[in-house]
N, C-alpha and C positions, 0 to 999 in steps of 0.2 A: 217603357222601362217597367221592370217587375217592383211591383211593393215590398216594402221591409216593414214586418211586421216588428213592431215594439211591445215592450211589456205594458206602457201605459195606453195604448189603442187597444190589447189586447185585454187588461186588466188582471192579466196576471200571470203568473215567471213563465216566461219560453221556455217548449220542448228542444229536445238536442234538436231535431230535425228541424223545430225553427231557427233555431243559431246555425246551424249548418244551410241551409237556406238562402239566410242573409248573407254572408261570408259570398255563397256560390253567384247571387244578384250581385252583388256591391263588387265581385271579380270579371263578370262580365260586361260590365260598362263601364271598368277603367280605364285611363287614361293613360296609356304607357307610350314609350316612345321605343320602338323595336324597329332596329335596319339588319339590315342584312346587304351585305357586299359577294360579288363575283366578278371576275376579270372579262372574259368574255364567253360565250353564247350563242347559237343561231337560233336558239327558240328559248329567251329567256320567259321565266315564270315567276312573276313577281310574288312573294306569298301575301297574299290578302289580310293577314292580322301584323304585319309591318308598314310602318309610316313610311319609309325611305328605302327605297331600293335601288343600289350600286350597282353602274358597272363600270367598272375603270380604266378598262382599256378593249373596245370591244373591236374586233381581230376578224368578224365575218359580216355578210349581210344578217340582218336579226327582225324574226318577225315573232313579237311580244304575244306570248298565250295568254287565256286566263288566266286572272291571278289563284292560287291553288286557297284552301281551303273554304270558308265559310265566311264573306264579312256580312258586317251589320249596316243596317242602313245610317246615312249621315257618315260612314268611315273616308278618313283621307290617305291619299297614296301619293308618296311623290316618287318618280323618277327621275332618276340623273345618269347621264351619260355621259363617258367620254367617250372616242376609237382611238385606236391604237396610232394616230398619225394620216390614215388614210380612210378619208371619207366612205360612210357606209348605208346603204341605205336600211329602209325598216320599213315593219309593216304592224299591222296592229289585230288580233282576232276579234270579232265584230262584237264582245262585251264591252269594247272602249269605243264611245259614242262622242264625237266632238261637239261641244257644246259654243255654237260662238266664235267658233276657230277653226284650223283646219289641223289634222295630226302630223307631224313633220313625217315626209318619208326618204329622210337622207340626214345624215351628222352632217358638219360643218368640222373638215379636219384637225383636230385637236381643240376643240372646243367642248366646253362643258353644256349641255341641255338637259334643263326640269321641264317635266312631265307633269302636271298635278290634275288629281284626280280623285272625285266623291263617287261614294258607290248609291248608288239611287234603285231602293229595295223596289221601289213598284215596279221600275221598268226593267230590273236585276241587269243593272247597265253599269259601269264605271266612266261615268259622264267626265271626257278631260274637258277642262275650266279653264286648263294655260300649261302654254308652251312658252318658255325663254330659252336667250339660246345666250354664251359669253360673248360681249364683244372684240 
């Protein structure tokens, strides 16, 4: 994490560029909570600065791309799945790394399944951690 320079470390009043600074640290290691939902997909793309990624009725076989943008390391991702009533399979592009588990490659029809998932900067891998599936 980037330092926030203070007045009293510094010892005397911040430039604009250092309040504009801190503002830009103190925005990128927030903690927000951002989902985004889609119904169905064959090559869903989860965006990587969202926690939670929907799909609510997935209608094809679906194999999951990278997630798009830039995450940071230590970020969490969760997916959740439904299909449309008839079981579907999946597949995963080789940034999701099962960790301890195996990655599901089929829904369970009309059931709900999370996904979760850390992004781990050194191996630049989305390490999934856990699969649940509804009983």
């Amino acid at each position: 994490m980037t330092a926030i320079t203070t007045r009293s470390g510094k010892g005397s009043p911040l430039t604009n560029t250092e309040v504009d600074n801190n503002f830009s640290n103190l925005n990128l290691y927030k903690l927000e909570h951002i989902t985004s939902t889609i119904t169905s997909s064959a090559t869903p793309t989860p965006p990587s600065d969202n926690n939670l990624f929907t799909i609510t009725a997935l209608a094809a076989n679906a194999t999951f791309s990278a997630p798009s943008g830039t995450p940071v390391g230590g970020h969490k991702l969760i997916i959740r799945i439904k299909d449309d009533g008839t079981a579907r399979t999946l597949g995963f592009n080789a940034i999701y790394r099962a960790v301890g588990l195996t990655l599901p490659t089929t829904t369970v029809l009309s059931k709900t399944m999370y996904i979760g998932c850390v992004y781990n900067s050194t191996d630049a891998k989305w390490d999934v951690t856990a699969v649940v599936e509804e009983a």
